[in-house]
KOLKOL-952727 format. One record per residue (C-alpha): residue number from 1; x, y, z. Coordinates in pm, 1 decimal, always signed. Layout:
N
NUM, X, Y, Z
...
***
This chain:
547
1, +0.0, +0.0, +0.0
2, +102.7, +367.5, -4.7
3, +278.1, +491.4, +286.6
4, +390.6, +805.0, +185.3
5, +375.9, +1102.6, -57.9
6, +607.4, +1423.2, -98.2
7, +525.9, +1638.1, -407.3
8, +783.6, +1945.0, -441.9
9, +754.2, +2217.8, -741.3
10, +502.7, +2045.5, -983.0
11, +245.7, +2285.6, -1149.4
12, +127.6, +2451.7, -829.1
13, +223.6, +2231.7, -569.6
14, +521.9, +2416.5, -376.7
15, +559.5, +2175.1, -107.4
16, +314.6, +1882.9, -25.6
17, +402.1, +1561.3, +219.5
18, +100.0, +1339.6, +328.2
19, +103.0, +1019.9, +489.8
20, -170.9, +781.6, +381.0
21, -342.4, +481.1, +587.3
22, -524.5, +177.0, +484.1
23, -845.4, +154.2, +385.0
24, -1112.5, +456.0, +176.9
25, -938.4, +821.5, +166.9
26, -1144.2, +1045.1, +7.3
27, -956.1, +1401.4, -148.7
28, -1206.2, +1669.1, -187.2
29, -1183.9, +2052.3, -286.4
30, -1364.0, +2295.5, -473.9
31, -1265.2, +2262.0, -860.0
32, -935.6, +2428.6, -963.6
33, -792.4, +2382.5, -615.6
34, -526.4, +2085.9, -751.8
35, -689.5, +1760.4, -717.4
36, -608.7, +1602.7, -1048.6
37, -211.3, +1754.3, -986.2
38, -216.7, +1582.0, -729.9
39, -332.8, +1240.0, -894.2
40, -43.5, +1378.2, -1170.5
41, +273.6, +1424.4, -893.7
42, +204.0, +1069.8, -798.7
43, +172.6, +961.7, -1181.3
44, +505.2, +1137.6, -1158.8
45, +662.4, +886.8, -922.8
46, +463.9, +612.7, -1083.7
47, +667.5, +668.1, -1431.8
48, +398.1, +767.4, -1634.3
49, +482.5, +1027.4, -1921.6
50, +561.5, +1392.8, -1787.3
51, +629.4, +1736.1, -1979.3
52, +886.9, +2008.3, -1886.8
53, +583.0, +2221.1, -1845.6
54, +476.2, +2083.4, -1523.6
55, +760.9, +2195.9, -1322.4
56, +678.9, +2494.2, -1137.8
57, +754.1, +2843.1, -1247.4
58, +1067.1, +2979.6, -1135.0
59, +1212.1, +2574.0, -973.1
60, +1444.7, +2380.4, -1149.2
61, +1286.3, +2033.7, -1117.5
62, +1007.2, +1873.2, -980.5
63, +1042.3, +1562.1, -757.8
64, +789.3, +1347.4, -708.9
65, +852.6, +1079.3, -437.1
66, +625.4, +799.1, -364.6
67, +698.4, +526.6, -60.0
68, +511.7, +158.0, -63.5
69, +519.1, -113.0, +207.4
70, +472.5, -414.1, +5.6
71, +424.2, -797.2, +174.6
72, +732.9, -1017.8, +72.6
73, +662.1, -1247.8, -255.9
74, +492.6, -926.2, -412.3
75, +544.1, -918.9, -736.0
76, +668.4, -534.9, -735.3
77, +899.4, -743.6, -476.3
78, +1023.0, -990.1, -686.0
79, +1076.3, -782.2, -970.5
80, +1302.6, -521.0, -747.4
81, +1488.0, -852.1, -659.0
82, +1552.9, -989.3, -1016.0
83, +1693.5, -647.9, -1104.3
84, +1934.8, -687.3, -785.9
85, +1746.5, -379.7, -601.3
86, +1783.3, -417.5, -237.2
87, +1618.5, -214.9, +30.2
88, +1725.0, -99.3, +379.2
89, +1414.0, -127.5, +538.8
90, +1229.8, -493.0, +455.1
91, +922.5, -449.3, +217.9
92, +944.6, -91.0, +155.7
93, +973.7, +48.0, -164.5
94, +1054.4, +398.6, -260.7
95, +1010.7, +573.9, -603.5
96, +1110.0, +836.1, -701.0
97, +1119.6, +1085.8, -1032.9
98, +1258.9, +1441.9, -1047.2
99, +1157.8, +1639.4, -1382.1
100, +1367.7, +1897.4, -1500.3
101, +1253.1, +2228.2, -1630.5
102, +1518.3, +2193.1, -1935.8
103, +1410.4, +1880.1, -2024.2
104, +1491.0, +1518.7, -1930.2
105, +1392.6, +1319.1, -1624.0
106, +1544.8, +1087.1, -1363.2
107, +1400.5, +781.1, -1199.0
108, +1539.4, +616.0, -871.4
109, +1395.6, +297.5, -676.3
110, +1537.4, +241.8, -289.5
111, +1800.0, +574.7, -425.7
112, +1921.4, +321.7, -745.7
113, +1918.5, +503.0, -1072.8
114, +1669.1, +314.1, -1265.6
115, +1544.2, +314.9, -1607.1
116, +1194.1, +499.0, -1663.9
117, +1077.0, +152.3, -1807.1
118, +1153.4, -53.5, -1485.4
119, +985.5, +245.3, -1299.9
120, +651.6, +204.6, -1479.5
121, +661.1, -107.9, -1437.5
122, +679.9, -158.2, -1057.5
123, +442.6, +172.8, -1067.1
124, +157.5, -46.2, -1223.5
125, +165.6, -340.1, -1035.5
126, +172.8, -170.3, -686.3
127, -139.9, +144.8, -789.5
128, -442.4, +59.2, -1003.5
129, -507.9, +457.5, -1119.4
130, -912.7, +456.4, -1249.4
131, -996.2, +761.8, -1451.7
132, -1121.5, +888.1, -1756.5
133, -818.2, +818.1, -1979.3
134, -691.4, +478.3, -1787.6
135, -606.6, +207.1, -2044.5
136, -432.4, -5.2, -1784.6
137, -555.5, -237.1, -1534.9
138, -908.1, -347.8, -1636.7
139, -910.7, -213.6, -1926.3
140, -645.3, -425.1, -2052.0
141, -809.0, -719.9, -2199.3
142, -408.3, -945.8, -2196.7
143, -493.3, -908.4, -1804.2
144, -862.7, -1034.2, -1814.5
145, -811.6, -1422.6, -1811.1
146, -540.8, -1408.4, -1493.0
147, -843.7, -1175.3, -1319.1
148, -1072.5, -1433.6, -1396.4
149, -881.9, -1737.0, -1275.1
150, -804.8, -1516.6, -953.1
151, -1147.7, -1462.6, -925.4
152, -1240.2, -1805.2, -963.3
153, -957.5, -1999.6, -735.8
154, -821.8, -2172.1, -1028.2
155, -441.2, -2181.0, -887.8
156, -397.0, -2545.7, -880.7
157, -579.8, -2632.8, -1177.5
158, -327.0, -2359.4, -1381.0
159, -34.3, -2504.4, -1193.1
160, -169.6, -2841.8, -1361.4
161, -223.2, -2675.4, -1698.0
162, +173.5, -2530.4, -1649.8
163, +328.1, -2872.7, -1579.6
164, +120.5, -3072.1, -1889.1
165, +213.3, -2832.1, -2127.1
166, +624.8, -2820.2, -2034.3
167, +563.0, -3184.7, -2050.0
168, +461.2, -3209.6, -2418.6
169, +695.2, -2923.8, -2511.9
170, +942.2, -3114.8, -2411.6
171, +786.6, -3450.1, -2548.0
172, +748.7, -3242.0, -2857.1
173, +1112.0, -3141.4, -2848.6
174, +1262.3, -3486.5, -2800.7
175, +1040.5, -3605.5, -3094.2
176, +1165.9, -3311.2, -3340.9
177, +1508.0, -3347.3, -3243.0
178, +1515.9, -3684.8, -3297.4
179, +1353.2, -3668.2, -3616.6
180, +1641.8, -3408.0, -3774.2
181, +1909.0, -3591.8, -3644.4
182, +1767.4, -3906.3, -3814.6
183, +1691.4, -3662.6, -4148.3
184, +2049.0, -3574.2, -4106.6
185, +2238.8, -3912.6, -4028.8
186, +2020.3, -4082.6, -4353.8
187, +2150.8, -3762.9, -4588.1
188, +2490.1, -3856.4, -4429.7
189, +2458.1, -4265.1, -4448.1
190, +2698.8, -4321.7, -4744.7
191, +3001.9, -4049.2, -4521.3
192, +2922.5, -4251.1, -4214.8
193, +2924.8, -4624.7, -4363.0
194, +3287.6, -4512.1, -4574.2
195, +3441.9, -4317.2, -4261.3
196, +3276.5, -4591.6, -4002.1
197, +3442.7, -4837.8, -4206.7
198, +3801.4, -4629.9, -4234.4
199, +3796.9, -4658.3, -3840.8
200, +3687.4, -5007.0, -3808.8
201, +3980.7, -5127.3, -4078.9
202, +4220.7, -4862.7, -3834.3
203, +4126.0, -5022.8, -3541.0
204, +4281.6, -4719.0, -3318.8
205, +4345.9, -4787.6, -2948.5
206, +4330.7, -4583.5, -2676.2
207, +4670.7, -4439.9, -2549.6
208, +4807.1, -4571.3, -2898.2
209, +4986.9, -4311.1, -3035.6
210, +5195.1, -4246.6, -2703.8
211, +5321.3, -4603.9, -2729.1
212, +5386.8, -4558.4, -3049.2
213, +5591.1, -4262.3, -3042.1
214, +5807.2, -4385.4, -2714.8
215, +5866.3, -4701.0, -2933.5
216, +5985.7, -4513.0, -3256.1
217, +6202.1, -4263.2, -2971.9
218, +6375.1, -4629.4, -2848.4
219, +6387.1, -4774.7, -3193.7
220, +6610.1, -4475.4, -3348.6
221, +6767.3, -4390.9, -3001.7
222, +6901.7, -4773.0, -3035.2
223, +6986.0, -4782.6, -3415.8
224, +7228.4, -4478.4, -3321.0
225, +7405.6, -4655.3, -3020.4
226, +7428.0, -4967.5, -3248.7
227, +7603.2, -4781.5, -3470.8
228, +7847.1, -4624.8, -3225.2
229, +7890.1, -5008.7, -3051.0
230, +8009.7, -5122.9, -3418.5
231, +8258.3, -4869.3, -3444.9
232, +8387.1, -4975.7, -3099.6
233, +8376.1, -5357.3, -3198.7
234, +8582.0, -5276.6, -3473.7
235, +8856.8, -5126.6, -3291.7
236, +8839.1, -5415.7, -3041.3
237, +8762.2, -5746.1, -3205.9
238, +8871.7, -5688.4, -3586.0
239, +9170.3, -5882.5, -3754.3
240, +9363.9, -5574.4, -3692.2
241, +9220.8, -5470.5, -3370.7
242, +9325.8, -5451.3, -3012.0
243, +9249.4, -5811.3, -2965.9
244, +9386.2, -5957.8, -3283.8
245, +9725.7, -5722.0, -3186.0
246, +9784.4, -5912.1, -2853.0
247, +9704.2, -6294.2, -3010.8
248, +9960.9, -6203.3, -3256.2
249, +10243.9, -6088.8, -2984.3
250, +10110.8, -6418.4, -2728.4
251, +10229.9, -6610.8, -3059.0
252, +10525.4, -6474.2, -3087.7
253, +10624.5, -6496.1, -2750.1
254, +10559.8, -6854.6, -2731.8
255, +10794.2, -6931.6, -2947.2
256, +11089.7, -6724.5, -2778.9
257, +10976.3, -6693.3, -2405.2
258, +11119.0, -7089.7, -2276.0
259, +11378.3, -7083.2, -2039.3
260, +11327.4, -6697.7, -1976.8
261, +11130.9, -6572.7, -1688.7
262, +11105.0, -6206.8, -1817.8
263, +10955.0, -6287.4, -2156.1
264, +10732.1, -6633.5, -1976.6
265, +10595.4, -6294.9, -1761.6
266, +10554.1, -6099.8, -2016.8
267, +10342.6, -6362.0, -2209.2
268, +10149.9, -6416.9, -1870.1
269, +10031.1, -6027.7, -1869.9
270, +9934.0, -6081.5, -2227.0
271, +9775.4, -6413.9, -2197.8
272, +9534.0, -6229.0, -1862.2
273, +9439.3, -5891.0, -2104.7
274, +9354.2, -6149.5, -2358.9
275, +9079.7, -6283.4, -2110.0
276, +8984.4, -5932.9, -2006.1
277, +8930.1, -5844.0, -2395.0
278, +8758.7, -6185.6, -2422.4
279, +8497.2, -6027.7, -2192.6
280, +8467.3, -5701.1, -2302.4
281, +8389.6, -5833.3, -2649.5
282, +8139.2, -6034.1, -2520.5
283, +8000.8, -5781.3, -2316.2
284, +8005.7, -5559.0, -2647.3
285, +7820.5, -5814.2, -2854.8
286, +7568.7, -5857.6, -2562.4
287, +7491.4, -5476.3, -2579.3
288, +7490.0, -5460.4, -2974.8
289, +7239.2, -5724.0, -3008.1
290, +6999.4, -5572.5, -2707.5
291, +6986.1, -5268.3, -2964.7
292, +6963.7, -5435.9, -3254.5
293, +6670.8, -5280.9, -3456.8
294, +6517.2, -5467.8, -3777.3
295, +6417.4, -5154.6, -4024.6
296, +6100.3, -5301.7, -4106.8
297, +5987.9, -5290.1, -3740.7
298, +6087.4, -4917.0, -3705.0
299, +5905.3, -4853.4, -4036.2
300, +5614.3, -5050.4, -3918.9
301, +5577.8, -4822.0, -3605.8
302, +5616.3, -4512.3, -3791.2
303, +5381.5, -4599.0, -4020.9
304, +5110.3, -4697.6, -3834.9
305, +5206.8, -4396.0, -3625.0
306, +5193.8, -4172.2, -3960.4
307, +4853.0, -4349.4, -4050.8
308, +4636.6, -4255.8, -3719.9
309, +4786.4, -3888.7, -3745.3
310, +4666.9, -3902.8, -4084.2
311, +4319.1, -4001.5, -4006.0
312, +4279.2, -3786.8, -3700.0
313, +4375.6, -3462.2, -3922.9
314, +4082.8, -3598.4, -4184.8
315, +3821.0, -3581.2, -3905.6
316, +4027.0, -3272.4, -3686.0
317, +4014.3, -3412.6, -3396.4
318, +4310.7, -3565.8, -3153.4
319, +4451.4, -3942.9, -3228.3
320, +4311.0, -3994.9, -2875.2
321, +4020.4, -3892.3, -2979.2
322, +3963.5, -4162.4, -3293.7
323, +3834.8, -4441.8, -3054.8
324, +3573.1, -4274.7, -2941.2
325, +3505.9, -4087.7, -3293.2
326, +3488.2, -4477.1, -3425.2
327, +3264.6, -4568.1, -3162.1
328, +3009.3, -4249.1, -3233.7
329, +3017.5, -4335.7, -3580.9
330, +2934.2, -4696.7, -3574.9
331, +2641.2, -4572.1, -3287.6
332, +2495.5, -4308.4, -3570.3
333, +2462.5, -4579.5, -3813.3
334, +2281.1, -4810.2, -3561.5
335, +2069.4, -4546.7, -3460.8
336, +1961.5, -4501.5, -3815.5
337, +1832.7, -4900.2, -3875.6
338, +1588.9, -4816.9, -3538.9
339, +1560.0, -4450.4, -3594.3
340, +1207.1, -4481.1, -3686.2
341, +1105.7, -4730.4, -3373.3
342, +1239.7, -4432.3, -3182.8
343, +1073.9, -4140.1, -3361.6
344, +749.7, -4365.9, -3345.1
345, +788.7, -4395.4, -2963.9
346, +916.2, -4050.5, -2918.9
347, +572.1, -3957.4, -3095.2
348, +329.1, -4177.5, -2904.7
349, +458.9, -4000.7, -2554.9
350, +436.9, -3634.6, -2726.9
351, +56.6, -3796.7, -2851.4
352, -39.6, -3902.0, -2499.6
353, +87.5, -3598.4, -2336.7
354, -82.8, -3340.1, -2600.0
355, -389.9, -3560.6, -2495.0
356, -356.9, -3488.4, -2098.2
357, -256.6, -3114.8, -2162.2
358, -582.1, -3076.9, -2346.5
359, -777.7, -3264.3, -2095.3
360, -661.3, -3029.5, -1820.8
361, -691.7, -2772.2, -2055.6
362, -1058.0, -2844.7, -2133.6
363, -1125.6, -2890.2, -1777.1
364, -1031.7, -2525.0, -1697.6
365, -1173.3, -2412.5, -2017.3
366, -1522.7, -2552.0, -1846.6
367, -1454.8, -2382.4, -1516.8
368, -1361.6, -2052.3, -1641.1
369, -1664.5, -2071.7, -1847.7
370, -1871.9, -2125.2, -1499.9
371, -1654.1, -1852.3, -1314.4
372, -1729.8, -1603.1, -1594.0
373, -2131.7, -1642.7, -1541.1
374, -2082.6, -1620.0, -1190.4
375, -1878.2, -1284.8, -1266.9
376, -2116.6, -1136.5, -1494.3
377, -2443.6, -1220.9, -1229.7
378, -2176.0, -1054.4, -1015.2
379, -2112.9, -722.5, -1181.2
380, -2476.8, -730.7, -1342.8
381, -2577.4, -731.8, -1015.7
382, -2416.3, -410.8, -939.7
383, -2483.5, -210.1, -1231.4
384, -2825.6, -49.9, -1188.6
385, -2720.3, +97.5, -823.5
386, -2475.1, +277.4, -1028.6
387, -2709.9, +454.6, -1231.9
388, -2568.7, +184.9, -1560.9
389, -2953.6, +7.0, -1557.9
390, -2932.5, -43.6, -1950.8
391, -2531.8, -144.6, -1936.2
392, -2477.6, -511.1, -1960.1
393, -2112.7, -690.3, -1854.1
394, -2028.9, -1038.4, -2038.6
395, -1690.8, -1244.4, -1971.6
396, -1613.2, -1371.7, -2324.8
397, -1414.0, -1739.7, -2311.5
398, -1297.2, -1817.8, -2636.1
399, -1045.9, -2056.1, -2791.2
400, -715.9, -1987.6, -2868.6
401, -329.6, -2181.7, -2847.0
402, -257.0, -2388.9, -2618.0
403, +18.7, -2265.4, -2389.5
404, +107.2, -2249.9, -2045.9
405, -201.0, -2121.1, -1889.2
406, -457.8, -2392.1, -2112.2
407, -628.2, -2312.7, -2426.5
408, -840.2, -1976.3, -2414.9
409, -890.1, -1657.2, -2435.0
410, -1046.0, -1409.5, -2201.3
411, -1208.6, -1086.3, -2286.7
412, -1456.8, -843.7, -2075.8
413, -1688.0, -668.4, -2294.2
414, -2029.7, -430.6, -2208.7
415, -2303.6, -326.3, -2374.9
416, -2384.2, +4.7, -2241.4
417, -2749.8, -8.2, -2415.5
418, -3027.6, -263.7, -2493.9
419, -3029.9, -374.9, -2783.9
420, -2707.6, -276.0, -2861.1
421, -2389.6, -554.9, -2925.6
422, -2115.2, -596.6, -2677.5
423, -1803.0, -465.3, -2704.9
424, -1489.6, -407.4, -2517.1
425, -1463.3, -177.9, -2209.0
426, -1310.5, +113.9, -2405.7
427, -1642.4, +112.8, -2577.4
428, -1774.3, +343.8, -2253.7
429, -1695.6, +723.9, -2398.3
430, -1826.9, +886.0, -2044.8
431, -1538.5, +896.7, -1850.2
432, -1791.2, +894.5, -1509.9
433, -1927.0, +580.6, -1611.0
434, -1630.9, +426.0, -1680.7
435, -1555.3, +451.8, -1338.6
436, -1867.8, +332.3, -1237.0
437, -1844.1, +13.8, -1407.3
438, -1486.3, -55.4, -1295.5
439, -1583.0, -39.7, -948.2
440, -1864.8, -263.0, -1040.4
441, -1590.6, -514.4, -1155.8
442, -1375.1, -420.5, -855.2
443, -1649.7, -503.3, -580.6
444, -1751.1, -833.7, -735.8
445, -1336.2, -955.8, -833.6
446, -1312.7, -854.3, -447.5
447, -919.9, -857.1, -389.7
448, -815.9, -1006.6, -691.3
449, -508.0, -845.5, -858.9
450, -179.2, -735.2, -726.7
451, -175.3, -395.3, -666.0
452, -246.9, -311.6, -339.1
453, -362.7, +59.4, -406.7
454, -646.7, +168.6, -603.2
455, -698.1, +502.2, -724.7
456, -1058.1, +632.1, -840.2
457, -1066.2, +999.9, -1007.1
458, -1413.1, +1155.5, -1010.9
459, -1597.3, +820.4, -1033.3
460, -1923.4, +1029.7, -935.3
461, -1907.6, +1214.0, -1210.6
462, -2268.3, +1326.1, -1346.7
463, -2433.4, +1113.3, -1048.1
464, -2589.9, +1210.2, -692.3
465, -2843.8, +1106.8, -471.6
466, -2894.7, +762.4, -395.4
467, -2622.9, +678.1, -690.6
468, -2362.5, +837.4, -510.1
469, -2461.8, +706.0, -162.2
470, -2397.5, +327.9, -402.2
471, -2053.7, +453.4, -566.7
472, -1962.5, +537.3, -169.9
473, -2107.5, +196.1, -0.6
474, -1883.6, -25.9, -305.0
475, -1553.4, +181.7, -248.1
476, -1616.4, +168.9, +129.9
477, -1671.3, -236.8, +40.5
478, -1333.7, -227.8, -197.7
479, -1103.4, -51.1, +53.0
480, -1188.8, -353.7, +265.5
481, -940.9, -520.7, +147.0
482, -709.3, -302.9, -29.6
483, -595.2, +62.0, +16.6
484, -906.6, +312.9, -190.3
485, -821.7, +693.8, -274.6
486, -1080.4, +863.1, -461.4
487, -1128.7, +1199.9, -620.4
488, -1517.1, +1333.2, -553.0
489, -1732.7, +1593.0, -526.7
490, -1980.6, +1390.9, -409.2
491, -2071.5, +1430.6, -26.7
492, -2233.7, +1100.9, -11.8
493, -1888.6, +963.5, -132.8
494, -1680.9, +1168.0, +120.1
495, -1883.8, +1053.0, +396.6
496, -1773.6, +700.3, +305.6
497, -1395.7, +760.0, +363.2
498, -1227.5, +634.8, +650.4
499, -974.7, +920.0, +623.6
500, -986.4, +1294.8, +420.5
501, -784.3, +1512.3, +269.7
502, -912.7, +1860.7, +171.3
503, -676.3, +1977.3, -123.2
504, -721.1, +2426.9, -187.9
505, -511.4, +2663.7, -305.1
506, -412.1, +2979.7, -165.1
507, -218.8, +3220.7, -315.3
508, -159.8, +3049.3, -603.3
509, -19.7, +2737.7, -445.1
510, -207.9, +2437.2, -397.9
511, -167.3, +2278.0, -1.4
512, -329.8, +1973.6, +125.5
513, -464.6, +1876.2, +529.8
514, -568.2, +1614.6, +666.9
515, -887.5, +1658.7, +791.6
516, -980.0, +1622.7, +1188.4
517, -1382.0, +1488.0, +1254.4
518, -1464.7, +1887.9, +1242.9
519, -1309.0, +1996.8, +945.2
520, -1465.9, +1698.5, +821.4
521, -1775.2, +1761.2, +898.8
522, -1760.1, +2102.8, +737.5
523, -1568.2, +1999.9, +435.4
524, -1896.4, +1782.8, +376.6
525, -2155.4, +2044.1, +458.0
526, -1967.6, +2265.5, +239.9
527, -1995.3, +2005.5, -73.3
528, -2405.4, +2029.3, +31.3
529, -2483.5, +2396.3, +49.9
530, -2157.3, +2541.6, -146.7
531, -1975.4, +2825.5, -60.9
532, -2168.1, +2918.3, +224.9
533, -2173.9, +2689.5, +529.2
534, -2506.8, +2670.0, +669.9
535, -2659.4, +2462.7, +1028.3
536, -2881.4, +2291.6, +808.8
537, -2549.7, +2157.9, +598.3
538, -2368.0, +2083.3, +880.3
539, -2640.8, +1903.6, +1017.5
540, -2704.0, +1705.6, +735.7
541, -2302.4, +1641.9, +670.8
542, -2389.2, +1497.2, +1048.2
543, -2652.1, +1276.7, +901.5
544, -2453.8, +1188.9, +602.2
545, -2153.4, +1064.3, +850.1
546, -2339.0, +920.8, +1095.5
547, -2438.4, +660.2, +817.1
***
């Protein structure tokens, strides 16, 4: 509801602060005193469109403030939160838009700059404003079916409605995707049955091409030391080599070395570093053969390691990858010999849950069809008290889509005349009786809807007597549940409110009081007799209260 209102430099309005209370406030004044800048200062705040023009003569900008206490899960709330707008004080909401005289506005929520968009759009779902020109609200037939399902208690057949339908859209979805991937693997067949079968002739492994490469690393890391061994062998074990050089000289010796000790030792040392070289060559020949690589062997590693690098570069993706690319493949092609079991399944479960989404559907088709006769005995029922005897209300359910909320359509139209067709709301051109008929929708939708404010401007236009004494009795009946400020001349309405404010202007500046049980009493005999104040007005603005 609305807590709080500060108006400063907006048409007339130097300086205005009220603080507002639950339930009927009536604002009354003699005509030109500010009333409808009033209504305008909180459109202000509200986000509604504003002109240079209405700052104040001589200010620089107008600020319009406007303060809300909402309850938490509003959806004003909710929206503040999804926009990541915090507030210091729990479910209070403060707007506010200053209007420059050069042009140009700003708009700020809980002191965040905010766009004039979000603005307007927390504006209309915490005040309903009624008036001649409204086109939001009632009058907005996109907001007629979630009225009448409020109206009727239909949140847990909707929540019904909501799951059926994401269940065939998503039934729907797995059929459809399922059916282009099968239209796309059968325009693909003869890639996937050649490349299916280039993998399954590969055969790649997993970790494959690591081994390989670490065996072609050893392989040539071995050829090379093979090579250097040889050399060595050479040097060691040839005819002419180390070896061969000391057999020769042991010959030699033998033949010479009898009888001498010298040359019998020195054939001794040679006959011990011919058992040493014995060794080494065998140790040599022990190495040389551990490294020993066959060519082919090398060239069969590289190129089977040449081959998989090949193929992975043909389908760019990693050799590591080719396993799993075979595997995906040879999966595709399966798919596509029971694609259409699938598709045929996949379309029996969208089938049966298009059939429960349009049972549920029908089903609150049927009871929104009952809730809109109750609704138009409802507001029918109101209508002649509010001098609208020839006006006639109608819900209109029609079909439409399904979607989330079932299959229909809702529309509120009037006939204002016998014999005359129905038509939307709009149809009304009297402003006054526009009004009228709104509150005849509010008192029978009770508290249905979100915003927690309602604003009525001159609803009693045209009207008096016992019609006004009804327009005050339903607003009184409204404000029971929801926060009621109306705009009247009529006494019979004032006398309804549970608060007042008397808006005049003095000196060219409009002001606004609260109004004690006196002031109120005189306020009201003055609407009765007019300028002049009599006993017999303030008598009967005693009368008028009393009721």
């Amino acid at each position: 509801m609305l807590r709080g209102l500060s108006i400063r430099d907006l048409v007339l309005i130097e300086r205005v602060a009220l603080e507002l209370e639950p339930g009927l406030t009536v604002l009354t004044g003699e005509t030109g005193a500010g009333k409808s800048i009033l209504l305008d200062g909180l459109g202000l705040a509200l986000g509604e469109r504003a002109d240079a023009a209405m700052v104040r003569k001589g200010a620089a900008q107008a600020v319009a403030t406007a303060s809300f206490e909402v309850a938490p899960g509003h959806a004003a709330a909710l929206l503040l939160a999804e926009n990541g707008i915090e507030s210091d004080t729990p479910g209070e909401i403060v707007l506010r838009r200053t209007l420059k005289a050069d042009g140009g506005s700003r708009a700020h929520v809980n002191d965040v700059p905010v766009s004039a968009t979000l603005l307007r759009q927390l504006g209309q779902l915490l005040v309903e404003v009624h008036g001649q020109h409204d086109e939001r609200g009632l009058l907005n037939p996109r907001g007629h079916m979630e009225l009448l399902d409020g109206f009727a208690g239909h949140s847990a057949a909707l929540a019904d409605v909501a799951v059926a339908y994401a269940e065939w859209r998503a039934a729907q979805d797995a059929r459809e995707a399922a059916e282009a991937a099968a239209e796309k693997d059968a325009r693909d067949r003869d890639w996937l049955e050649h490349a299916a079968g280039e993998l399954k002739a590969l055969k790649p492994l997993p970790g494959e091409e690591a081994e390989l490469a670490e065996t072609r690393s050893n392989m040539q890391k071995g050829a090379r030391l093979a090579d250097a061994l040889e050399s060595v062998d050479a040097l060691v074990s040839a005819a002419d080599g180390a070896l061969g050089q000391l057999r020769q000289a042991a010959r030699r010796l033998e033949r010479i070395a009898e009888g001498d000790a010298d040359l019998q030792a020195a054939l001794d040392g040679i006959d011990r570093a011919l058992v040493e070289g014995d060794s080494v060559e065998a140790a040599l020949q022990r190495v040389r053969s551990r490294f020993l690589v066959s060519p082919d062997a090398l060239e069969a590693a590289e190129a089977r390691l040449f081959e998989l690098r090949a193929m992975a570069r043909k389908h760019r993706v990693e050799v590591e990858a080719l396993p799993a690319l075979a595997a995906d493949l040879l999966a595709r092609l399966a798919a596509l010999e029971v694609a259409g079991d699938r598709i045929g399944t996949l379309t029996k479960a969208e089938a049966a849950a298009l059939a429960v989404l349009e049972q549920l559907a029908a089903k609150l088709s049927a009871a929104r069809t009952a809730a809109g006769t109750r609704l138009d005995a409802a507001v029918n029922a109101e209508l002649p008290a509010l001098k609208l005897d020839s006006a006639r209300f109608r819900t209109v359910v029609a079909p439409a889509a399904l979607g989330a909320t079932g299959g229909d359509q809702v529309r509120f139209e009037i006939a204002t005349n016998a014999g005359t067709d129905f038509g939307p709301l709009t149809k009304i051109a009297s402003g006054g009786e526009l009004s009228r008929f709104i509150l005849a929708l509010k008192v029978a939708l009770a508290s249905t809807g979100t915003a927690g404010t309602l604003i009525f401007d001159e609803i009693d236009r045209g009207v008096g007597g016992a019609t006004a004494s009804a327009i005050g009795g339903r607003l009184a009946r409204v404000a029971d549940g929801a926060q009621v400020l109306v705009v009247t001349h009529s006494p019979q309405v004032a006398a309804e409110g549970a608060h007042h404010l008397r808006i005049s202007k003095a000196s060219g500046a409009t002001t606004v009081e609260p109004l004690d049980a006196d002031a109120r009493r005189d306020e009201v005999a003055r609407m009765l007799s007019g300028a002049e104040v009599t006993a017999e007005a303030r008598a009967a603005a005693e009368t008028l209260l009393r009721r």
